[in-house]
N, C-alpha and C positions, 0 to 999 in steps of 0.2 A: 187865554187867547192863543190862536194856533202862529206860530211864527211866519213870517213874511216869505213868503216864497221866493222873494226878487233879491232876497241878501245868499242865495247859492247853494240854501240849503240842498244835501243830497234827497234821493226818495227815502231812503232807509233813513235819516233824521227825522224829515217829515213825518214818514206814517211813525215811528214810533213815538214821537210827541202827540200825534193825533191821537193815537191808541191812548197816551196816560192822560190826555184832558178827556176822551169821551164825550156823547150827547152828539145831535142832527149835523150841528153844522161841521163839527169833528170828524165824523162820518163820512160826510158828504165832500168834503175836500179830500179824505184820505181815497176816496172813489176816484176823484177825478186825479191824485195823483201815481195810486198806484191800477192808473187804465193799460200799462202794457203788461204788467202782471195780469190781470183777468183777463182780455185776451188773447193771452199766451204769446204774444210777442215780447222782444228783448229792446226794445228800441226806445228815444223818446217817451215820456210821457202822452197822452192821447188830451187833444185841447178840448175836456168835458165838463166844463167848470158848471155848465148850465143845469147839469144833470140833477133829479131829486132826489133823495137817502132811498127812496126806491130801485133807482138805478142798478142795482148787484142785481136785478133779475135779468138783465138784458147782456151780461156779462158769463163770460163761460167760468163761471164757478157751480162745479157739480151738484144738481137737487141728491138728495137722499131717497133712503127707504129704512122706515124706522125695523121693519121684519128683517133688515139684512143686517143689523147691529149688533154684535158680539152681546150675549148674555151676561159679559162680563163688563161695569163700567171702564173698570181699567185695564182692557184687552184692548194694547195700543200697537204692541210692538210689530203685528203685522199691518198694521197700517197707519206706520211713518215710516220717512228716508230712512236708507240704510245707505254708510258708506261704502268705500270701495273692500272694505275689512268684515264688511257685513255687522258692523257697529252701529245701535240706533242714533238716531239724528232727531231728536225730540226740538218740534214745529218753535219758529222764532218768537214770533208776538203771544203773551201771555197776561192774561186777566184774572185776576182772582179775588172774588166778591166776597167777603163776609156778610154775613144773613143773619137777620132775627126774625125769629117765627112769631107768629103775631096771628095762628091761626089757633082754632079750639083745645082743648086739653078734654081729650086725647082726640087727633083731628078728626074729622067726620070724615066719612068717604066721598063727598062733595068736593071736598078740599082737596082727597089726595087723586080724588080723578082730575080737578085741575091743577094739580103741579105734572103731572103726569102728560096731560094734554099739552102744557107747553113744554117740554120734554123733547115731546115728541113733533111739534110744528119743527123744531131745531135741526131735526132729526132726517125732516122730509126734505127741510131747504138746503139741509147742505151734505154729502156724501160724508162717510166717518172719517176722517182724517184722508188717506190717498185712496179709499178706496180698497184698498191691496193690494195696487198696481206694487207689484214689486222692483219696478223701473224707473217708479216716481222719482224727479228731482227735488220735487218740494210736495210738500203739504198745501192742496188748496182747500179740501175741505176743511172740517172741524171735528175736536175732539174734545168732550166734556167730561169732569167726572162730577158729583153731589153727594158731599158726606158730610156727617152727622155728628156732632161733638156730644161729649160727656152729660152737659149738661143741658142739652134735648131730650137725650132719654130719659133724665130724671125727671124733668117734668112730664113727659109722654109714657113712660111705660117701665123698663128695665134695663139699666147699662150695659150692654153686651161683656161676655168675659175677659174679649180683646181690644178693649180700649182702658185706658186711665187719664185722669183728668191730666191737662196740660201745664195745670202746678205743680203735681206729682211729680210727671215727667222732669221737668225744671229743678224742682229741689232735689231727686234724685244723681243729674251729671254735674249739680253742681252751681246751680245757676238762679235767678233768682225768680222764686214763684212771682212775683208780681209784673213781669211779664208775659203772662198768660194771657191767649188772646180768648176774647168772653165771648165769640159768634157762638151761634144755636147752628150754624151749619156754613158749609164750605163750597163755592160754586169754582169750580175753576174750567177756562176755556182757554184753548191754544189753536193757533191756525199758523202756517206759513203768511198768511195774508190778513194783515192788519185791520180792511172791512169786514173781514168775514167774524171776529170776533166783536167787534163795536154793533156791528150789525143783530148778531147774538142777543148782545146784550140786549140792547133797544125792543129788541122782540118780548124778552124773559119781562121787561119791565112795563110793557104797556105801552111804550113809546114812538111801535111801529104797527102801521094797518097790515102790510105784506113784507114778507121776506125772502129775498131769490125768487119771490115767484110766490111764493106761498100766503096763504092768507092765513093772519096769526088770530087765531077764534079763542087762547087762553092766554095767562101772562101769569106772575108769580104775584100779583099785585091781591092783596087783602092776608094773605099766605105768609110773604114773606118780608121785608124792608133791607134796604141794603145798611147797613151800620159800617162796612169800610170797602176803599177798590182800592185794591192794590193792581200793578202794571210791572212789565218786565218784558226784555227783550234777549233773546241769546242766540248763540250760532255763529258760525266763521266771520271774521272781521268788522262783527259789531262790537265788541267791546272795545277796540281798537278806535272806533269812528265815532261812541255815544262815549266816551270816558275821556276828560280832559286829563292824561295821560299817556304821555311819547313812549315811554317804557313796555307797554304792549304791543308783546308781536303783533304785526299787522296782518297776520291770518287765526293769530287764536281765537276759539270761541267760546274760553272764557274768561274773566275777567283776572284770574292769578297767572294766566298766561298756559294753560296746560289743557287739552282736550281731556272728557271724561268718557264714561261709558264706554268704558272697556270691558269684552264680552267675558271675562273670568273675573270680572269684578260688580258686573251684575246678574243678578240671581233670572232665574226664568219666572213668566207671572205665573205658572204653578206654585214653585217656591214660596212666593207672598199671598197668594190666596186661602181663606180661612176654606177649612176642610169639611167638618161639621157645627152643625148645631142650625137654627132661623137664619143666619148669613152665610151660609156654606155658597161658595161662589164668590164673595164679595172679599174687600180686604179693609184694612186701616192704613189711614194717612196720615204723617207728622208735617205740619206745615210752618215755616219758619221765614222770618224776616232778618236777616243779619247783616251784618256790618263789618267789611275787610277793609284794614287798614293797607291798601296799596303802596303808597307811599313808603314804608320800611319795607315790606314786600319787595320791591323791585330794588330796593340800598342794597340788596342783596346780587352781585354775579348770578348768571346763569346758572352755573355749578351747583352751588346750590341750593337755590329753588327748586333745581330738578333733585336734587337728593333729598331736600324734604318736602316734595308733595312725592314723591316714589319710592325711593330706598336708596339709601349711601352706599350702596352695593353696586347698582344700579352704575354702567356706561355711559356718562353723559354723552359718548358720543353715539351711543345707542339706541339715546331715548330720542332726541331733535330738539329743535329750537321750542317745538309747541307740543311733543312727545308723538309727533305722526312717523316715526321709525319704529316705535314700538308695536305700529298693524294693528291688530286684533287685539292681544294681550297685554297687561301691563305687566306681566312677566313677575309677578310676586308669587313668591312659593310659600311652602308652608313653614321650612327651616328658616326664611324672613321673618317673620310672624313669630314664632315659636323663639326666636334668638333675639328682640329688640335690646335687651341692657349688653347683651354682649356687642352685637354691632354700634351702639352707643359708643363704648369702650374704644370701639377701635375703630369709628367714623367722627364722633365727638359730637353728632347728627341722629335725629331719628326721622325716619319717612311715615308723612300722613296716609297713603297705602297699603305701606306695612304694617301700621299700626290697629288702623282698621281691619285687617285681614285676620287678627286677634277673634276677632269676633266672630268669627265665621261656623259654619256649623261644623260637626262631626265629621264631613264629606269635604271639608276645604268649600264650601259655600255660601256666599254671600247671603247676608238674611235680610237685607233692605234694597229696595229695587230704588235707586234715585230716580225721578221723573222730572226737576226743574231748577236750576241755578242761575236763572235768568236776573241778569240786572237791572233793579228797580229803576224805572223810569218815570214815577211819580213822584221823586224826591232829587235836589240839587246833590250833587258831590259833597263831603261830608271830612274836613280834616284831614284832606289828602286820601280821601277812601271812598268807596260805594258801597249802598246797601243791596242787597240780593234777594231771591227769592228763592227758598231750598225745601223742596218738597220731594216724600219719600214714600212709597208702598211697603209694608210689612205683614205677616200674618199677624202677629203681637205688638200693640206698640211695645212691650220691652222688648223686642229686638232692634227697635232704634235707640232705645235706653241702655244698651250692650251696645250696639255701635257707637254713640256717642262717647260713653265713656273711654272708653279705648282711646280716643283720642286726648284726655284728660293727661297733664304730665303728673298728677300724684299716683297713677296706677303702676307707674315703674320707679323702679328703687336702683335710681341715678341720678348721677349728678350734671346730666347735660342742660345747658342754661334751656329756658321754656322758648327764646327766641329762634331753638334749634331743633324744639321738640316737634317737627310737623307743622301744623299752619294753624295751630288751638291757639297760639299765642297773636295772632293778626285777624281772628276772628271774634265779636262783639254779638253777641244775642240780644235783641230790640223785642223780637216776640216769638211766639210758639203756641203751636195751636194743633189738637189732637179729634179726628175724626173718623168714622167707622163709613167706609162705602159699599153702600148696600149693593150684593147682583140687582140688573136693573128691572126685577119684577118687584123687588123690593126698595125700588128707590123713592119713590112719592109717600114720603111720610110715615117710615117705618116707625114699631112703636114697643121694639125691642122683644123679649123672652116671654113676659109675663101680665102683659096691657090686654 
């Protein structure tokens, strides 16, 4: 049940509570409350309570053109925010569907022209995330990706080379295969605007006749089932206002209190895009649900916190309250990287940046593009912590199997407690989930190498 509007709730409480209950009437309230978002006014809410789950047609949320969509599913970075650092700003509201295939083995072309078809209504109704506006403040359209876990291609056809099951992964950095998430496939949607993903969804599932306008003629319905929704919300001064915690700066956007997506600390989507072979164009995704313990987190001084999510090297008075001194770069070199036990020694500290930059390629290159740290908003606070949502693009999942581990404190041969080793030790893995995202001429039920 969606919370009571008359107890003072903000809009940004609102629609993210609407976003993680989902369905018409969810929708349909989150429409009528975020009416000066669509639009385009900054003022009050707009008195539209009347209005039906149709309603986003008549609102200035941009239609699409599915010909004008990047060949690539996950060619985002020209169209979302960019900060004032030219840093991406990956869109607030975040839904991410686990899916069971439930269609033929190996699908008919029936099938995969209607996943395709609804795809692509999505496609028509809403522009790709800004458009390309490179001026954009926010994201109003939307951006999708649909990838493929390990064990769809086993049933369907041939595991591609750059994937490994999400046991593998798990037992590999250390963790326990039996939280392996078991989806046949991964739907994830992100919008600045909280109808425009519920709205999405409703379409994908049969549950809307029209969309912005559009009339929805396919649905994932016979194809696909949903088996879980996960929800999350991220960006400037939401975790501050969604997390019953005083300890967060009141403009961080994310919930250990430090901005991400710093431009030397993510890779370009050339970098993560497979090169050759049937998915040349496409990449792999590791998708994660995890668990920060906040609470010892913040027991911790400023000081640092900022030395270990960056480097004991590292100016606190350099980096900022939420690390917005640092601009562009997080300023990790390779002699950081290269020198962790030594600076151990002589900080008593290791930084979660530095550590990770371990991993990097030949070129000082990051090899995992992050695309989502948003805080789950379909689960209560948890032991003084929150769960999150941590999803990544790589050419190989073992390049997030090398980023991960790096973060492990048995890979250094020291003696600094694990409370200091970076933020491995306030981080809890609940699930993990491993999928191959096809270029979008192969996204409608790809059926691997040898099917």
């Amino acid at each position: 049940m969606l919370p009571d509007r008359d107890r003072g709730l903000s809009r940004r409480d609102f629609v993210a509570a609407a976003v993680a209950i989902g369905g018409s009437s969810a929708l349909s309230a989150c429409l009528d409350r975020e009416g000066s978002l669509l639009d385009g006014r900054d003022g009050p809410e707009s008195p539209t309570a009347t209005e039906s789950e149709d309603a986003l047609a008549d609102r200035s949320v941009p239609s699409g053109d599915p010909d004008a969509v990047p060949a690539r599913q996950h060619a985002w970075n020209e169209y979302i925010v960019h900060d004032a650092h030219d840093n991406t700003v990956i869109p607030q509201q975040q839904v991410l569907l686990g899916l069971t295939y439930e269609g033929s083995v190996p699908p008919t072309e029936a099938e995969r022209e209607q996943v395709e078809s609804a795809l692509q209504t999505l496609e028509r109704a809403f522009q790709w995330g800004t458009g390309g506006d490179p001026t954009a403040s926010f994201t109003r359209g939307l951006l999708f990706t649909l990838g493929y876990a390990p064990q769809y291609f086993e049933r369907t056809g041939d595991v591609p080379d750059q994937l490994r099951p999400p046991e593998a992964v798990l037992e590999a950095v250390g963790e326990d295969p039996s939280n392996a998430d078991d989806f046949d496939a991964l739907l994830l949607l992100t919008s600045d605007i909280g109808s425009v993903v519920m709205a999405a969804e409703q379409a994908l599932f049969g549950e809307a006749a029209v969309v912005n306008g559009v009339e929805v003629s396919e649905s994932l319905e016979g194809v696909f089932s949903l088996a879980e929704r996960r929800t999350g919300i991220v960006g400037k001064g939401n975790p501050a206002e969604e997390l019953d915690n005083e300890s967060i700066p009141e403009d961080a956007p994310l919930s250990m209190g430090f901005k991400s997506g710093f431009r030397d600390s993510q890779p370009s989507e050339d970098r993560v895009t497979i090169q050759e072979g049937p998915f040349a164009g496409g990449t792999t995704q590791a998708a994660s649900r995890l668990h920060i313990d906040l609470e010892r987190w913040y027991d911790q001084p400023h000081e640092e916190r900022a030395a270990e999510m960056f480097c004991p090297a590292h100016d606190t008075d350099e980096i900022g309250e939420i690390g917005e001194r640092l601009g562009a770069e997080s300023r990790i070199t390779e002699e950081n990287a290269e020198n962790v036990e030594a600076y151990a020694e002589e900080y008593g500290r290791v930084g979660h940046t530095q550590k990770v930059a371990a991993a990097r390629d030949d070129e000082f290159v990051p090899t995992i593009l992050r695309r989502s740290e948003g805080i789950a908003t379909d689960v209560s606070d948890l032991d003084g912590g929150t769960d999150f949502n941590f999803t990544s693009h790589q050419r190989h999942v073992d390049d997030f199997v090398e980023t991960r581990k790096a973060m492990n404190t048995d890979e250094y041969d020291d003696d600094v407690p694990a409370e200091n080793h970076g933020i491995i030790d306030y981080l809890e893995t609940r699930h993990r989930g491993t999928f191959l995202i096809p270029p979008r001429d192969e996204r409608a039920l790809p059926t691997g190498v040898d099917a």
